[in-house]
C-alpha positions in Angstrom: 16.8 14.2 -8.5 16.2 11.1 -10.8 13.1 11.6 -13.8 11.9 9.1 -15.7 11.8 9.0 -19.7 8.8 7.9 -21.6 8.0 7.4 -25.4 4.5 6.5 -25.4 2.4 4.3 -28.1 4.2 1.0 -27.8 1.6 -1.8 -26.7 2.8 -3.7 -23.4 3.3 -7.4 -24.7 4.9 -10.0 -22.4 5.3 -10.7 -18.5 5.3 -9.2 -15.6 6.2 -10.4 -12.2 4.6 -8.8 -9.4 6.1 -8.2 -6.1 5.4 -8.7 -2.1 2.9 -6.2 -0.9 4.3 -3.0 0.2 1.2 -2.4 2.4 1.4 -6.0 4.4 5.0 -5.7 4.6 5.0 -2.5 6.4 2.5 -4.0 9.5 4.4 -7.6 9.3 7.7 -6.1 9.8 6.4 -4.0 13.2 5.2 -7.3 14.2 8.7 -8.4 15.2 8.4 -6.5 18.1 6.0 -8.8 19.7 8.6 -11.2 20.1 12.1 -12.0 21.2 12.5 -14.6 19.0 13.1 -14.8 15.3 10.5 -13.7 12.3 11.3 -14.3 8.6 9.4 -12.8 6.3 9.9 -13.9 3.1 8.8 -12.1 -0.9 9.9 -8.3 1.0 9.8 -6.0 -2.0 12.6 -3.7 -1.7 11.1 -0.3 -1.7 12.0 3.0 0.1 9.3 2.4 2.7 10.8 -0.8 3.6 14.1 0.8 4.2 12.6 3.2 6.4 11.2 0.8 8.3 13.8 -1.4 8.9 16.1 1.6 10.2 12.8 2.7 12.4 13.4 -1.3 14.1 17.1 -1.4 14.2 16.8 1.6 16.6 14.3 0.0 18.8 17.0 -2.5 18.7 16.0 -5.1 16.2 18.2 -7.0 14.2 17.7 -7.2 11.0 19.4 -9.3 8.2 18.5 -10.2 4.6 18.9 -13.3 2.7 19.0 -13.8 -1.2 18.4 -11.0 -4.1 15.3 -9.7 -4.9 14.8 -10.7 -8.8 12.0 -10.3 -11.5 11.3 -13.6 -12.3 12.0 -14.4 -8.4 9.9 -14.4 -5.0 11.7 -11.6 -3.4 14.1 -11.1 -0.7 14.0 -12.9 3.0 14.0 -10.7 5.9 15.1 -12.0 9.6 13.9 -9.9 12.1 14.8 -10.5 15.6 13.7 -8.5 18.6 15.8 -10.1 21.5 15.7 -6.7 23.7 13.8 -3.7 22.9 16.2 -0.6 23.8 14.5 2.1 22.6 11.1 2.6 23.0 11.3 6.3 21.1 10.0 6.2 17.2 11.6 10.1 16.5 10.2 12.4 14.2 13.3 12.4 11.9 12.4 8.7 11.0 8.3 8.9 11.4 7.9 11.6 9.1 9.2 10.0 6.3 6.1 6.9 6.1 3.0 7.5 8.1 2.9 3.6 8.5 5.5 4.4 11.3 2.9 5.0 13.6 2.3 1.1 13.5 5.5 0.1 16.1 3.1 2.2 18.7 0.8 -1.0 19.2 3.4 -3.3 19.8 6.1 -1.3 21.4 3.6 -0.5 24.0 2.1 -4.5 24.5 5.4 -5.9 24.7 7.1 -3.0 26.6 4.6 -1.2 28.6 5.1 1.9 26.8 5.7 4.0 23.6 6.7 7.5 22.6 6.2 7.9 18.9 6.0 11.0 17.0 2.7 12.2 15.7 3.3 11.0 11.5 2.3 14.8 10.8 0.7 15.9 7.2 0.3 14.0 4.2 0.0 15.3 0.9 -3.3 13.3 -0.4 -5.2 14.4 2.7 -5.3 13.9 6.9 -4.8 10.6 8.0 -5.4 11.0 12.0 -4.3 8.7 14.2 -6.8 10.0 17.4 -8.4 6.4 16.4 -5.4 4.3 17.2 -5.4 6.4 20.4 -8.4 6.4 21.7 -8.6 2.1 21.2 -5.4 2.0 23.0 -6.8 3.6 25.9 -10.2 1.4 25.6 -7.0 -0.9 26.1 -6.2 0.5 29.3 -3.2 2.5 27.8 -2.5 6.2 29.7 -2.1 8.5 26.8 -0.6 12.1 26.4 0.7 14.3 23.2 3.4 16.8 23.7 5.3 18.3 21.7 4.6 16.6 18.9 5.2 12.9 20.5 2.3 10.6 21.7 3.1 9.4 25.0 1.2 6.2 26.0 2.3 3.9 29.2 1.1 0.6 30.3 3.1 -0.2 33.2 0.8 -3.4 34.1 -0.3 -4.4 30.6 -3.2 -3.8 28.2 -6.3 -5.6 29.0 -8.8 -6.7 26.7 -11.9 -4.7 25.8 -14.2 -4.0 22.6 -13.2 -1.4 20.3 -15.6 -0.2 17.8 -13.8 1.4 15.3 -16.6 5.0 14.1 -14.9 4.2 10.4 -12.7 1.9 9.0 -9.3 2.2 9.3 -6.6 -0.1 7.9 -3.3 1.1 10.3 -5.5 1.1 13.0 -6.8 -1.8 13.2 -3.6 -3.4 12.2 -1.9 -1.5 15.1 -4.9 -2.5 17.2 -4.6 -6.4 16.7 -0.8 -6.9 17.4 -1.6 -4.8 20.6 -4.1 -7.1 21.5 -2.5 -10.3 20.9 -0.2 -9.3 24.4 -3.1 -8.1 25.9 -4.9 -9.9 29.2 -8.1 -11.3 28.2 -10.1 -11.0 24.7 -10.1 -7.8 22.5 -13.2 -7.5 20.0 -12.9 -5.1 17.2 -16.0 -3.9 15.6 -15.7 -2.7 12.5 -12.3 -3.9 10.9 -10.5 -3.7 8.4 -11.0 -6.6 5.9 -8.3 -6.1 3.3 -5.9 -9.0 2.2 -2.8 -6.9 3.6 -4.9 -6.9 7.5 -5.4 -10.7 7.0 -2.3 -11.5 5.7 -1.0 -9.6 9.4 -3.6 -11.6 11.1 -2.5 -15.4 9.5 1.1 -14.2 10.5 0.2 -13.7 14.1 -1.9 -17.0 14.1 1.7 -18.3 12.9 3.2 -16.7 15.8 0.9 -17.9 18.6 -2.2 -15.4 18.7 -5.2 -16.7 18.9 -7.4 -14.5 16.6 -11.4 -15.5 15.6 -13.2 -14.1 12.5 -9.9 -13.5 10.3 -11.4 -11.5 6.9 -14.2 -10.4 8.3 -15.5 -7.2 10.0 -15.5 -8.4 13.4 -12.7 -9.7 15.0 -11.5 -11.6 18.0 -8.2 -11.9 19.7 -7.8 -13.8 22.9 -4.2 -11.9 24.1 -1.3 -14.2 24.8 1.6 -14.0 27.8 3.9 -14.6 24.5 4.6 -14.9 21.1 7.3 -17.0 19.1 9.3 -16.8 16.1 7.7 -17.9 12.5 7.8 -17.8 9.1 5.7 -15.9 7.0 6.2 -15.0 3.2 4.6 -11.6 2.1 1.4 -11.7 -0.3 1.6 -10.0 -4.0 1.1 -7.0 -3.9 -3.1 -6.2 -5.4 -1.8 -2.3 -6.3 0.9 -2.8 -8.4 -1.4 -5.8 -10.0 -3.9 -3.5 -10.8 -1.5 -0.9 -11.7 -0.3 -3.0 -14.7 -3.5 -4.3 -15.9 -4.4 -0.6 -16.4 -0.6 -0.2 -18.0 -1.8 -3.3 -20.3 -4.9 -1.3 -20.4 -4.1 2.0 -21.6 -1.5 0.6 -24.3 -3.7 -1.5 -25.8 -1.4 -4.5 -25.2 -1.3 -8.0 -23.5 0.4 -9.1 -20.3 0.5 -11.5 -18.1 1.0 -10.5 -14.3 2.7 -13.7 -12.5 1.7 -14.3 -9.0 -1.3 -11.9 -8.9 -4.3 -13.2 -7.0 -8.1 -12.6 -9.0 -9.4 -13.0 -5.2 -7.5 -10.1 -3.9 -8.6 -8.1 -7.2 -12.3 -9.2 -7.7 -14.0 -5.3 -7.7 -11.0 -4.0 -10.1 -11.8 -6.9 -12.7 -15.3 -6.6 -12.7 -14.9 -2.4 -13.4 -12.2 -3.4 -15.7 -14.5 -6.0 -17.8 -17.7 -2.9 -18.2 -14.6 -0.7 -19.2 -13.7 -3.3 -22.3 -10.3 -5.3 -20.7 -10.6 -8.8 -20.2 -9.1 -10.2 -17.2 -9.0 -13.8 -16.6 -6.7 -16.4 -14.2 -3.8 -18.4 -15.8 -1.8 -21.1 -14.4 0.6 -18.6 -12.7 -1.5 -15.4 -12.7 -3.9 -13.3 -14.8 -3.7 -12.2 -18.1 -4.7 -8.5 -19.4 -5.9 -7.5 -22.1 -8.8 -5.0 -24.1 -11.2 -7.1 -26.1 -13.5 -4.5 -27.7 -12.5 -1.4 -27.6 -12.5 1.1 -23.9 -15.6 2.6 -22.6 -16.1 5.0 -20.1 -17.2 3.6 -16.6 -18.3 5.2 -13.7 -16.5 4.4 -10.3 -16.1 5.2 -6.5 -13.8 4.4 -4.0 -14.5 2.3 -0.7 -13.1 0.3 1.9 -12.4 -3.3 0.3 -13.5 -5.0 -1.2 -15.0 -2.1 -3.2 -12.8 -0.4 -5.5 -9.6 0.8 -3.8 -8.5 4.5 -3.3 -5.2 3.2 -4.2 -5.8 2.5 -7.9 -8.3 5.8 -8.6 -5.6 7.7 -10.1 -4.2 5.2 -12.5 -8.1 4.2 -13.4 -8.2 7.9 -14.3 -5.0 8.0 -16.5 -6.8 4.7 -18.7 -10.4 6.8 -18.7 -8.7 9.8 -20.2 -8.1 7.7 -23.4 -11.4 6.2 -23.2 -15.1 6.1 -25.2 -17.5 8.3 -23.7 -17.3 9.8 -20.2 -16.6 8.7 -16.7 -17.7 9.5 -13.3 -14.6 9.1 -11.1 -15.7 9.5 -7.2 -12.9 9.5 -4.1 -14.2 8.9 -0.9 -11.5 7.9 1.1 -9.4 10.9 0.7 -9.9 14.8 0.5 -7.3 15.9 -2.0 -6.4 12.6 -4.1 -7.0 14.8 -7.1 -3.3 16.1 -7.3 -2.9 14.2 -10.8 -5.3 16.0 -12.6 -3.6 19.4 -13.5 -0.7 17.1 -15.0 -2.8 15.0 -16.8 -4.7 18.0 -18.0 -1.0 19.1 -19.6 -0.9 16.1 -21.5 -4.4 17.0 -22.9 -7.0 15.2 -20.5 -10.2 16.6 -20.3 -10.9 16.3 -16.7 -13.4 18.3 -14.8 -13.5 18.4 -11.0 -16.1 19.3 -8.7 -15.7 18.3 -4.8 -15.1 14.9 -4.4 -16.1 13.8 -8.3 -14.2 14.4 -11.4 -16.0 13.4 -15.0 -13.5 12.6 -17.4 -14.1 12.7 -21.2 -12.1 10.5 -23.4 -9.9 11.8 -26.1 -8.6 10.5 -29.1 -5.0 9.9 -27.6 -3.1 12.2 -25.0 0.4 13.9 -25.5 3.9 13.4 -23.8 4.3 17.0 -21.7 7.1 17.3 -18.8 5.1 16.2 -15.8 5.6 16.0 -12.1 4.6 13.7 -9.3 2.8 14.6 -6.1 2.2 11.3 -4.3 2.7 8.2 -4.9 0.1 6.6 -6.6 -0.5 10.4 -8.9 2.3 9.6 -9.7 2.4 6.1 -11.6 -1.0 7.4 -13.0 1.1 9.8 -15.1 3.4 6.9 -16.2 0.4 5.4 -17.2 -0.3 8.2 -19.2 3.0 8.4 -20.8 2.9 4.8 -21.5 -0.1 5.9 -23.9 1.0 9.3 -25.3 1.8 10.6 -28.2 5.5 11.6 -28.1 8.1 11.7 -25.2 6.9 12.6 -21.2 9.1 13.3 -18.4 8.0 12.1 -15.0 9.6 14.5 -12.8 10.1 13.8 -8.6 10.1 10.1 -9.3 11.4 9.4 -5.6 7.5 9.2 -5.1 7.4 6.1 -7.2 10.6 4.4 -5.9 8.1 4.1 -2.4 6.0 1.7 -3.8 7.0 0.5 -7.1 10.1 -1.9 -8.0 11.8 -1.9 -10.7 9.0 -0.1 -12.6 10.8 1.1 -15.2 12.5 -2.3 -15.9 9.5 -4.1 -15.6 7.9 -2.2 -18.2 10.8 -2.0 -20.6 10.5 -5.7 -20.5 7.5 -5.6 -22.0 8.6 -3.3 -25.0 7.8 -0.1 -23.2 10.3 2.6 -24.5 11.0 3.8 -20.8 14.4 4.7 -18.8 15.5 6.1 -15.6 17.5 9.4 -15.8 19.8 9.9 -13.3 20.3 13.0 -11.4 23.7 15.1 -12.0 25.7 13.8 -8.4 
């Protein structure tokens, strides 16, 4: 299994592009089942999530080709997706189990085909993500739904009809499974409660491009008045806000000066304003944002929330950049129940992290030291990274294939910016 070698204390000084959004690309590739006709997707990053998407569609029996190479300095890979016949209705467990956002071909499948049998996504290591919410709107939806043995079994042999579904929580997948469902749905679906994030409206402007007719795009509340059919279009991918954030804390932690091409300040705003009471400056250039500390690192508190509060998704590198900062920081996780997986590893490279329920206060130190360390998820583990970007001496991130789900070419990326970082390959 592949590591990842770190000497830390070199400040990050340079560019760095950022890539398509794993977290739209996911949803905007199951879209292609709501059509027979052609969707190209353009700035795909190429991840290990995307791969296991795309084989999850080529054996419902879409055809998938890719045009041009994905490059640093470039806009990323074009995807053609074409759904001419759905043959397979079946999303197996071998497949499902690998990416939880598997569960988002059940919307689709069932609008477009009349029904669905997709394996329940099963545990997750950073807490339960249920999926009895997506189930119980599709059935508001008019869906017939049953779980055995480990499938979910929905049927709509005479369509989905519209209705208003108010989700009890907000939930990203399912309201993104939700809406494509309802653009093929008889009549107008309401959801109460949505999702706001850029990746759900960057679904919804796809679907627009494809012929749904969707009211109150970016807000809470949404509208879809369900089609007979969608077309082809041609949609390119938004950057992706994580890995932005992720390397303004990089730039962050090292003390160092970067400028992230492509990000978007609106997708970003809660980050930046936690950043700038933390001490790092960031500000909108020509072609991105620049990053950099301008007086020192304090300790801030935070919490996690549904955008556009601060995101779940960036709590555990904001953690690796408090652990080397001025006074103390209140670190709360709301979103999920065991996201605190990076701590014991963090506490090896001498953190002082204390964690009680769903808060951990972290004390600065004077500088952190390299330690073997391994990853648990994916986001735990570009914290530690993070950390080793900062260290004192050499880390080894260990179980790395965590990282290569949501982060490209992060080694190189770095190392173009005068990190001392490199990929070790596993023994074949």
């Amino acid at each position: 299994m592949d590591s990842i070698r770190i000497v830390g204390g070199k400040p990050l000084e340079g560019k760095i592009y950022i890539s398509g959004a794993k977290n739209a690309a996911l949803p905007l590739l199951a879209a292609s089942l709501l059509t027979d006709e052609t969707l190209t997707l353009g700035n795909v990053p190429h991840l290990a999530d995307i791969t296991t998407m795309a084989n999850l569609l080529s054996q419902h029996g879409v055809n998938i080709s890719l045009n041009g190479e994905q490059k640093l300095g470039g806009t990323g890979r074009v995807m053609e997706l074409k759904a001419s016949n759905v043959s397979n209705v079946t999303a197996p467990y071998d497949l499902v189990r690998k990416m939880r956002a598997s569960i988002l071909v059940l919307g689709p499948l069932l609008a477009r085909c009349g029904q669905a049998k997709v394996s329940l996504p099963g545990g997750c290591a950073i807490g339960t993500r249920p999926v009895d919410l997506h189930i119980s709107a599709l059935e508001n939806l008019g869906a017939t739904i049953s779980i055995d043995n480990g499938y979910i079994n929905a049927n709509a042999p005479n369509g989905l009809r519209g209705a208003e579904i108010v989700f009890p929580v907000v939930t990203v997948t399912g309201t993104e499974n939700i809406m494509m469902a309802a653009a093929l749905a008889k009549g107008q679906t309401t959801i109460v409660n949505a999702a706001r994030e850029p990746e759900v409206v960057d679904l919804a402007n796809c679907l627009v491009a494809m012929g749904a007719r969707i009211e109150g795009i970016g807000s809470d509340r949404l509208r879809i008045t369900g089609c007979d059919r969608l077309h082809g279009a041609t949609h390119s991918v938004i950057p992706d806000r994580i890995e932005t954030g992720t390397f303004a804390m990089a730039a962050a932690i090292t003390d160092g000066d970067v400028e992230l091409i492509g990000a978007k300040m609106e997708h970003l705003n809660s980050v930046a304003r936690v950043l700038s009471k933390a001490g790092v400056s960031v500000t909108e250039t020509k072609h991105g944002l620049q990053v950099c500390r301008v007086n020192g690192l304090h300790g801030v508190d935070v919490m996690t929330e549904p955008y556009p509060s601060f995101p779940t998704d960036l709590q555990a590198q904001f953690m690796a950049l408090m652990t080397v900062a001025e006074g103390a920081s209140m670190i709360t996780e709301t979103i999920f129940e065991n996201r605190f997986m990076h701590v014991p590893e963090l506490q090896r490279m001498g953190a002082n992290i204390t964690v009680h329920n769903a808060s951990a206060m972290v004390r600065g130190v004077a500088h952190l030291n390299g330690a073997p360390v391994m990853a648990t998820d994916l986001r735990a583990s570009v914290s530690l990274a993070l950390a080793g970007l900062a260290a004192k001496g050499e880390t080894i991130l260990n179980r790395i294939y965590h990282l290569d789900r949501g982060y490209e070419r992060l080694e190189e990326k770095l190392a173009a910016c005068g990190a001392t970082i490199e990929r070790i390959r596993a023994a074949a």
